[in-house]
N, C-alpha and C positions, 0 to 999 in steps of 0.2 A: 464525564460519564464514560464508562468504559460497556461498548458494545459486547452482549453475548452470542458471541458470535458459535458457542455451541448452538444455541437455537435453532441459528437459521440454514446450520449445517446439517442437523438433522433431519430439517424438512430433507435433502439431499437422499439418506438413507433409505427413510419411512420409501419417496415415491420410487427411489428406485424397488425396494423391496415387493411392493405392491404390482411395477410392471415384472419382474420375474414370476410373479405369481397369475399372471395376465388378466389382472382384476382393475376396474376401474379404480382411481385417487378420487375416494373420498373427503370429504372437508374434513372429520373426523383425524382422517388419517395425515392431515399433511400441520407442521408443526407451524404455528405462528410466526408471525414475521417480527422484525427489530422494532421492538420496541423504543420509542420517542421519548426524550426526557420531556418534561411541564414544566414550563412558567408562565404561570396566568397574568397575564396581564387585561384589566380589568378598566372600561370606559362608558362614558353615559352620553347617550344621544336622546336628546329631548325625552325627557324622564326615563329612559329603558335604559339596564345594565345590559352589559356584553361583553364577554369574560372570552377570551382567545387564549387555548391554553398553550401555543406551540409559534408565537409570537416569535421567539427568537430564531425561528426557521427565513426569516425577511435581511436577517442580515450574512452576507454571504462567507465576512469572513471568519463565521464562528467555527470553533475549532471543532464541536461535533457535527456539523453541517454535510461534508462531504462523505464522511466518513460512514453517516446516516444513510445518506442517499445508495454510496456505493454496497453497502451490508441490506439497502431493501435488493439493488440490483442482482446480489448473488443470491438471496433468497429468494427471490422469481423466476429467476432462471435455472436454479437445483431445480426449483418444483413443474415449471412445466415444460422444462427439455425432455423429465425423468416420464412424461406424461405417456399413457398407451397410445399408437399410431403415430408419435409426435415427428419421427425423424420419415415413416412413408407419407406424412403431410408435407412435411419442407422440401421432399423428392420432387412429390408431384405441384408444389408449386414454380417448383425451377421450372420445371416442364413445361408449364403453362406461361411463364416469361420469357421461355427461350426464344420465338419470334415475333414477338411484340415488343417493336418499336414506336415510342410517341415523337411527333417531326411536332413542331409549332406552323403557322403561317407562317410564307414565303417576306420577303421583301422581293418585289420588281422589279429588275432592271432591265423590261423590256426580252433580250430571247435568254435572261438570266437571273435564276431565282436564286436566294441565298435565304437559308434558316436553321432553324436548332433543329436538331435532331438527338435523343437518348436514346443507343442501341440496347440492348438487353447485355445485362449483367455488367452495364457501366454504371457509376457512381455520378456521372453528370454527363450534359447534354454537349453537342461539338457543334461547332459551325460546318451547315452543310453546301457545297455549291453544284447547283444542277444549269447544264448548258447544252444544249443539240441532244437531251436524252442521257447525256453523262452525266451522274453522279461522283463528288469524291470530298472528303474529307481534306475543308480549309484550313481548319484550326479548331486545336485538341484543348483547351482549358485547361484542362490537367498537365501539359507540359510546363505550364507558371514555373518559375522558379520560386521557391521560399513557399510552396502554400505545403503544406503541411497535414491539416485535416482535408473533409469531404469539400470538394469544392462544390459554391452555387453559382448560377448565372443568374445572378439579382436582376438586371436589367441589360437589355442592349438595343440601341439604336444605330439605323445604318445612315451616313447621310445623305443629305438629297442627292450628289452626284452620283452615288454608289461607289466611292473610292475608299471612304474607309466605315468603319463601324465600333462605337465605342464599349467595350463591355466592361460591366461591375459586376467583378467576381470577389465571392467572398467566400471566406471558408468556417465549417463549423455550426454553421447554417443563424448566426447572428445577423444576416441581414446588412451587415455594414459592408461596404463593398470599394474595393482599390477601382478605381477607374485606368482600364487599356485602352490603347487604342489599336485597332486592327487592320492594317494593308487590304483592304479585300482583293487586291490586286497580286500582291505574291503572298500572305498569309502570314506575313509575319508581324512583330508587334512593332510600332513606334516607340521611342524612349520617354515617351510622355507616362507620369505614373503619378493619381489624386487620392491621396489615401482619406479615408474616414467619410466617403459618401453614401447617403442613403436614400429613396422614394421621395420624388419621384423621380422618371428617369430625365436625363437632361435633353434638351433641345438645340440644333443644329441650327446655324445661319444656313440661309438657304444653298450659298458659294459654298459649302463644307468646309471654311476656314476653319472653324470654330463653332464650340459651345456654351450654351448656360447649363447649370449642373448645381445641385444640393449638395452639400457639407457642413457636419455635424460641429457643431462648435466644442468646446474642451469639456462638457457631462462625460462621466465615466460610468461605463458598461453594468449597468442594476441598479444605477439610483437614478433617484424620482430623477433629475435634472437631467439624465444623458441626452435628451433630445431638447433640451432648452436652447435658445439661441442660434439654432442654425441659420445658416447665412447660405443666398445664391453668391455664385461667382461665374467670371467670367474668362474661358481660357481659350486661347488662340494656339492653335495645333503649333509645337515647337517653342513655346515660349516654357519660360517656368514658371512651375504652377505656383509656387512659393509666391509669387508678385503677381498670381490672377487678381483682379480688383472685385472687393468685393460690392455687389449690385444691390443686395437686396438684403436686410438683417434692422433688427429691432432697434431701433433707436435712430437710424442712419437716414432717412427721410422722413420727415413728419406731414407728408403726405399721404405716407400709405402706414397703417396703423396695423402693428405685427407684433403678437402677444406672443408670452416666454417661450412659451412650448407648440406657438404655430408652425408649421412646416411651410416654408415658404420656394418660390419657381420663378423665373421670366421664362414664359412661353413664347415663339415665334412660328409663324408659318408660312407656307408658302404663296409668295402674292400678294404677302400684307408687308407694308411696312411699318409696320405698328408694330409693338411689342406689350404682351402681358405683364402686369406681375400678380402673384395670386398665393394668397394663405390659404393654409387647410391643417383639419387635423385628418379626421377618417372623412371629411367632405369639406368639401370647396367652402369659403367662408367667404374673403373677399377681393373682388378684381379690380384692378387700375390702369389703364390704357398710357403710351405714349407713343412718342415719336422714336425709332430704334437708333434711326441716326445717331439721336439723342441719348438713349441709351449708354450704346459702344460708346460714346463721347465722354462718358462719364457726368452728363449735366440732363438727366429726364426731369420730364414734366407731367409727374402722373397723376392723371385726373378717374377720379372714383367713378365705376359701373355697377360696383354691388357694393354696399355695406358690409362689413364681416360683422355688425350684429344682427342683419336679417339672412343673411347669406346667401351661397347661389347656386343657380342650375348647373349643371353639364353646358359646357359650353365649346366652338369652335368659330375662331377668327378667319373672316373670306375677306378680305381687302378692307375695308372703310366696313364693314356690317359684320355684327358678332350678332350670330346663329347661338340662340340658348333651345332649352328642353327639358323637360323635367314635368313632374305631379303637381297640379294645380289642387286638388282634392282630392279626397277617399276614390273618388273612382276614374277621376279624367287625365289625361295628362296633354302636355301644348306644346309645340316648338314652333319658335315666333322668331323673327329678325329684329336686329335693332340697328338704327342706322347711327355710325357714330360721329359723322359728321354735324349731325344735328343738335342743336342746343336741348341742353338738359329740362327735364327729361327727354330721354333719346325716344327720338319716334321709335313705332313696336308695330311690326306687320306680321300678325299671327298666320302661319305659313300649314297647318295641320293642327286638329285634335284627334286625344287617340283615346278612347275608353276603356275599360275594363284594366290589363295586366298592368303592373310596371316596365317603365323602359330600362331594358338589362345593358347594354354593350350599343357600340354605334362606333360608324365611320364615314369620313365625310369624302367625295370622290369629285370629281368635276364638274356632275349632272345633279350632285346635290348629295343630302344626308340618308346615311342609312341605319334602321335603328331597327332593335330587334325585343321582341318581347315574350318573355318564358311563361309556360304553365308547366303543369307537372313532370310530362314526359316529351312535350313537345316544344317549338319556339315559332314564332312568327316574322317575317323579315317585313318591313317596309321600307318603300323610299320615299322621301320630301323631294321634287323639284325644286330648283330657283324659281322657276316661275310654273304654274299649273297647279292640276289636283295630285296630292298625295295618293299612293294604290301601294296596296298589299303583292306583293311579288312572292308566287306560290315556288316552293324548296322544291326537287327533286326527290326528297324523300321526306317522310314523317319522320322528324327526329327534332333533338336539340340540338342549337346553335351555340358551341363552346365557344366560338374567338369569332372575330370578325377585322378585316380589314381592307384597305384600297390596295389597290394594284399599280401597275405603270403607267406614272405618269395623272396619277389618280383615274384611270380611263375603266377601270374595273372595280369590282370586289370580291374580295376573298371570304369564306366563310369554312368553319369547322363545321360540319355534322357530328351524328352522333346518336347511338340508340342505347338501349341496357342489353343489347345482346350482337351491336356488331360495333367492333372498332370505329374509333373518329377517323373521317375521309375529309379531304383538303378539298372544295371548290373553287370555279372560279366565275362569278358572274359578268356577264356582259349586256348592257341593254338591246344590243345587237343580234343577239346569237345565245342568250340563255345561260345553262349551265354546264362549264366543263368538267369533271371530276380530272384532278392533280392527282398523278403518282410519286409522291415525296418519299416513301418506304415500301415494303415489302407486305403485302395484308399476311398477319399472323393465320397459318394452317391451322386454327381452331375451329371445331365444330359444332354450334350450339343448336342444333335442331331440336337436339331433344329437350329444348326448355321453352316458356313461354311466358310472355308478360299479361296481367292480369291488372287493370284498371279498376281498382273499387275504390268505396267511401263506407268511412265510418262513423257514425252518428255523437257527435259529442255530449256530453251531459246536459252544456245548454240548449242543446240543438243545432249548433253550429260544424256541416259537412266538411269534413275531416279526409281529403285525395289520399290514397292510400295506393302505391304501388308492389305487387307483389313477382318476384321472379321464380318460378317454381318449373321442376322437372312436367314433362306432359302429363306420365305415367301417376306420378303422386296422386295415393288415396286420402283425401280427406279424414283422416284417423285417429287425428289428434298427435300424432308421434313424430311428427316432424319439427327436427331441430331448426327454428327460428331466429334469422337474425336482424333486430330492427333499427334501422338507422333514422336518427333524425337530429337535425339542425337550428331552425329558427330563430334566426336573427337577422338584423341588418334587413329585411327584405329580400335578403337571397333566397333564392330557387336551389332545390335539389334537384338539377337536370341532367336529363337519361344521359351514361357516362358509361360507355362498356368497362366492366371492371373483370380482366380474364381470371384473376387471384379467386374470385368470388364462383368461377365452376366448380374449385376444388370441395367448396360444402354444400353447392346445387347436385354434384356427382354423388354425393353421399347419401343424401335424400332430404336435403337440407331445402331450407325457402331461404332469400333474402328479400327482404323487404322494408322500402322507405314511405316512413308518415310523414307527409307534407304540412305540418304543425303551421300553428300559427305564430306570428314574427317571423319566416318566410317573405317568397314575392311571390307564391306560387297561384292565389288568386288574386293579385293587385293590393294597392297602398292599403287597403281597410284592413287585407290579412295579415301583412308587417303592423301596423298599428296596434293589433288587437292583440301581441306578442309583444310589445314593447313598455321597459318602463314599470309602471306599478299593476300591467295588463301581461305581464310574464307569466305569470299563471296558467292562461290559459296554454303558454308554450308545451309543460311539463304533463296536465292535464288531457291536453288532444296524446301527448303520448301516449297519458298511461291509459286512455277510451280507446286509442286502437291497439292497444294488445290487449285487450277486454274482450275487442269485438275481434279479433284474430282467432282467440282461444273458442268464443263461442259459433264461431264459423266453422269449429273444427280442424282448424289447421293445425295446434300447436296446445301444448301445455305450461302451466309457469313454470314448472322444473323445466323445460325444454327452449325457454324463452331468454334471449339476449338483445341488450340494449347496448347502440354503439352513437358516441357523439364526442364529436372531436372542437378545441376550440369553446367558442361561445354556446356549441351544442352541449359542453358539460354542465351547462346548467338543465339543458331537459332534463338528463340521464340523471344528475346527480340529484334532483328535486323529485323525480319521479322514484328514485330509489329512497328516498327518504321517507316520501305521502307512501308508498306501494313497496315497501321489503317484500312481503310477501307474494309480489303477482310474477316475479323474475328469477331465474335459475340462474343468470349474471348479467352483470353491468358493467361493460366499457366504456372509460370514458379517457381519451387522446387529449393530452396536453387543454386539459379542460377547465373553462371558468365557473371554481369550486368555492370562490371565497371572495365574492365579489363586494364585501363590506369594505376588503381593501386594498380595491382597484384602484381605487386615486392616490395610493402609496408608492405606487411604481411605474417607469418611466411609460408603456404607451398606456395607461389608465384614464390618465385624465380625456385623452384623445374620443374615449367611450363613454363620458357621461352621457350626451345626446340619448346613444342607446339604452343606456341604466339607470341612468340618476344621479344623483349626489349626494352626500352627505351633509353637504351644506342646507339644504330644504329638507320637513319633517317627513313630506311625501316623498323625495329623492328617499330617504333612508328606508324608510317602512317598503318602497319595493327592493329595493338593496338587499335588505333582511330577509324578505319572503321569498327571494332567489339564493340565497346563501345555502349552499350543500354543509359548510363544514355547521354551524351552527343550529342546522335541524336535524343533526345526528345524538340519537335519543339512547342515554345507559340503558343495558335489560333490553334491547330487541332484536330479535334474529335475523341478520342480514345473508343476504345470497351471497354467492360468491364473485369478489370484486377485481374486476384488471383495470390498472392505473398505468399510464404512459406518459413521457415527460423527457423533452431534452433539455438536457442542463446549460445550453445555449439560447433558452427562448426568450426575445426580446419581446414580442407579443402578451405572452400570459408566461408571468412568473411562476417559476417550477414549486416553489411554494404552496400555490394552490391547491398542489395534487398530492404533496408531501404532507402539511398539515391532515387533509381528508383520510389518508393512508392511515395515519398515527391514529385520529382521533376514533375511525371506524376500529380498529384493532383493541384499543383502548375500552370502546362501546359496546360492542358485539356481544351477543350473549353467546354462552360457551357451543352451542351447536351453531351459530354464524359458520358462512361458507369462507374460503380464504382471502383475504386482502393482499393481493398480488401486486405492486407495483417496480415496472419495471422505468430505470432513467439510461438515456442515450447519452452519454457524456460528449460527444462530436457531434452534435442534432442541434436544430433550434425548432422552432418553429411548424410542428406537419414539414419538416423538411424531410422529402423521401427518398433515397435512390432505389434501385430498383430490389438490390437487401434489405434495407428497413424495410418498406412494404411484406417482403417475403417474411419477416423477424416476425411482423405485425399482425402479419394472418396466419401466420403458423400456430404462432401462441393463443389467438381467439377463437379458429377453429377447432386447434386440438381439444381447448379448454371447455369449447361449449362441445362439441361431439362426444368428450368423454363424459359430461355432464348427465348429456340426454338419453348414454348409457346406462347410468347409475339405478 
């Protein structure tokens, strides 16, 4: 197929012509995008036909493939660079990341902290070290030799002595990550270098000799197998890694049972001399205890904790007694001891019950476990004692808890706050002495007084109360004319928690709202509301969306021409379900590297990892919600679609860029001739929502401009 590439150079022309003329870009006026060749490839799922016509977009080295991808990328970007206000939107977004830096949690060493820090206008995060009040820059990532794209900092651990710290940096944002190690003492790198490692991150002997670490077995990078077969190993700082022994891999003990494509760990901690080993795909599946000794020896003796066909909680080893936690039912959840000394079954001394939310994040400290649990805009901290009653430990502010973790010597905790209108602040608790507030960076000179957050609900169709948060200027008249931007997620149980976003003043300053539906598949009212999103109950995910921009518009805030939907991820199925059932209630729909073609998830490498969430194909009811979540296949010939922005890196090991490329072709394909434009834009050095602090800028330039000239129109 030979691309017409006058087409999509046209669209170029028309919108520049249109800004000289200083008139809003019409869908009318801006030219189609690349058209997709067809080959239908056609299959039958317990009596149903299903015809996929863009099938051969799955294999990566087809020779119209890239060529496709990069002809939609010039044609998104002629049309909405050429857009009115588009280059004073990118101005003022610089401005607004100019002093905004994000720092992570510290590590503790006592009168010396060490953590990431991303400055504004870097492309990734440095190692920061702060000591007597001095801050300075340990180590720069980006000085790696040989990395060549966006570098990420996959994971880093420091070890228990604080001497050195190992980081998985990877670049391109595939997620696979070379393991360094780092001096934390002069900042420079050791000659140790483990290529092809991935999640989880690796665990330190308590001596910092040495660690356990995952590595990817020989799958190659987009097919189904790439994560099949990895294997732990075990490397001793200064050895070579070539003759690390491997610990842990399918077939190599027939005690511990580790399917193709499980992700497998030996975890250690400190004060145990036991060691884990534990499979997972997206959750924990099955744990095996030994003796570590035994371990390093190369001779364990591992004796099963949890089955990986019933699978297991959240859990944390304290010497001889593994601390578990987790949802017992729709409403309660428990964190119980088990004593592992004890013959099987292992005694279980339920140590707390927590009711209503899910438990989000947790860290375990000397004095006992600390766990925290989100609702819409807010989160709750609690501690479990060793011994005594459980108590709710009230935050220093009303906000969401981003991160959490122990401190020196585990004698403390560390927590992220966080609101939707002030920057995340670094804590530090003590049971002694409360809360300290950490200065890790610089509070960004931004001023948000003139906006306010507003706490509503929105009524679902079954009747089921729908959290609804809205971010809006003071001054905003209820008018209906307000450019709307709605985000929503639901999945997995996660929470959309309050998250200063300063990108996001730039279309509150204009007289914009933004606003997040807390949908169901969510955690944002506990396990019944993930449930009630999950599986062949997806429905209700897409549905809560499209009832609160129902009940948005009839509150007066906003119009469908004024109205935009944003979901990134597993959220591409709200946005793109909701755009299918409701073309007509949206003036556009974004949807970020989103799961659009979920009939065939289990084709590609992390797919199978999310049946639990989805289903399968293999059972009649796995399929039938498969299908009734599927964006690409309830895009209907003859109906007038809004105007659509698609985003995609052509590095994501997560959700294949296909999802989004298929949906782009088939909407273009479908659309009736007044449909608004199918904009898809691909990050060629991206993977994954990998962001620096330009993409983000790339990312709300384009959906701001796109929906503010929209709500001009």
């Amino acid at each position: 197929m030979q691309l017409n590439r006058r087409r999509f150079l046209l669209g170029a022309a028309v919108a520049a012509t249109c800004v000289a003329a200083g008139r809003p870009v019409l869908a009318r006026h801006i030219a189609a995008g690349p058209v997709a060749r067809t080959e239908p490839v056609t299959e039958t799922f317990f009596g149903q036909s299903i015809t996929d016509p863009y099938r051969w977009m799955e294999t990566a080295t087809d020779p119209d493939w890239q060529p496709w991808l990069r002809a939609n990328e010039a044609h998104a970007g002629s049309v909405l660079e050429a857009l009115p206000g588009y280059g004073d939107m990118r101005a003022r977004l610089r401005e607004l990341s100019a002093g905004f830096t994000r720092s992570s949690l510290p590590y503790d060493f006592g009168s010396r902290l060490i953590y990431l820090s991303q400055p504004p206008r870097s492309g990734w995060p440095v190692v920061m070290e702060q000591q007597a009040r001095q801050t300075r820059v340990l180590y720069d990532p980006g000085s790696v030799n040989g990395m060549a794209g966006q570098v990420s900092v996959e994971f880093w651990v420091a070890s228990p002595d604080g001497r050195h710290m190992i980081l998985g940096l990877g670049e391109g944002g595939t997620e696979e990550a070379v393991i360094y190690v780092l001096d934390l003492q002069t900042g420079a790198l050791l000659a140790d270098r483990i290529p092809r490692c991935l999640a989880p991150s690796p665990h330190w002997l308590e001596d910092g000799s040495g660690f356990f670490y995952t590595q990817l077995g020989t799958g190659i990078r987009g097919t189904l197998d790439y994560r099949a077969d990895i294997r732990c190993r075990f490397h001793r700082l200064g050895d070579d890694p070539l003759e690390d022994r491997i610990i842990l891999a399918r077939g190599l003990d027939e005690a511990v049972q580790i399917d193709v494509h499980d992700t497998v760990a030996v975890q250690v901690y400190a004060g145990s001399r036991r060691a884990l080993a534990v499979t997972s795909t997206l959750v924990t599946k099955g744990v095996w205890f030994a003796d570590l000794d035994d371990v390093l020896a190369g001779t364990p003796r591992w004796q099963p904790i949890f089955d990986p066909r019933q699978g297991a909680p959240d859990f944390y080893l304290d010497g001889d007694s593994l601390w578990v936690w987790g949802a017992i039912d729709d409403t309660e959840s428990v964190v119980s001891r088990l004593d592992l000394t004890s013959p099987v079954p292992f005694r279980e001394e339920v140590l707390a019950t927590l009711s209503g939310g899910l438990i989000s994040q947790s860290t375990f400290a000397d004095d006992g476990l600390y766990l925290t649990v989100d609702g819409g805009s807010t989160s709750q901290l609690f501690h479990v004692p060793r011994e005594g009653d459980g108590r709710e430990i009230e935050l220093p502010m009303g906000a969401a808890i981003n991160d959490v973790a122990y401190g020196y010597q585990r004698r403390s905790v560390f927590v992220h706050l966080s609101t939707w209108l002030e920057p995340a602040s670094a804590w530090q608790f003590k049971a002694t002495s409360g809360f300290r507030r950490l200065t890790l960076s610089q509070d960004p000179n931004i001023d948000t007084a003139g906006y306010r957050v507003i706490n509503d609900v929105a009524i679902a169709r079954d009747g089921a109360e729908v959290p609804v948060t809205i971010i809006t200027p003071r001054d905003l008249m209820l008018d209906g004319r307000a450019p709307c931007l709605v985000r929503a997620y639901g999945a997995y149980g996660q929470s959309i928690k309050a998250d200063f976003d300063p990108m996001g003043l730039a279309l509150l300053e204009r007289g914009g709202i933004v606003v997040v539906a807390h949908v169901r598949g969510g955690g944002e009212k506990g396990r019944s509301w993930w449930r009630a999103g999950l599986g062949t109950t997806k429905p209700n995910t897409w549905r809560d969306l499209i009832d609160v921009c129902e009940h948005l518009i009839q509150e007066g805030w906003t119009t469908s021409a004024r109205l935009a939907i944003l979901g990134g991820s597993a959220g591409g199925i709200a946005v793109g379900r909701a755009l299918t059932e409701r073309p007509d209630l949206f003036g556009l729909v974004c949807a970020r590297a989103g799961v659009l073609n979920p009939l065939r998830f289990e084709s590609e490498p992390n797919g199978l990892a999310n049946v639990p969430e989805f289903g399968s194909l293999t059972s009649e009811e796995g399929f039938a919600g498969l299908v009734a979540m599927d964006t690409l296949h309830h895009i209907t010939d003859g109906v007038r679609y809004p105007t659509v922005l698609l985003s995609h890196g052509d590095n994501d090991t997560r959700v294949a860029t296909w999802h989004t490329a298929k949906v782009a072709a088939r909407l273009r394909a479908a659309g009736a001739p007044d449909s608004g434009p199918v904009l898809f834009r691909v990050a060629f050095d991206s993977g994954h929502l990998v962001e620096s602090v330009d993409d983000e800028i790339a990312n709300s330039v384009d959906l701001y401009a796109l929906l503010l000239n929209l709500a001009r129109s």
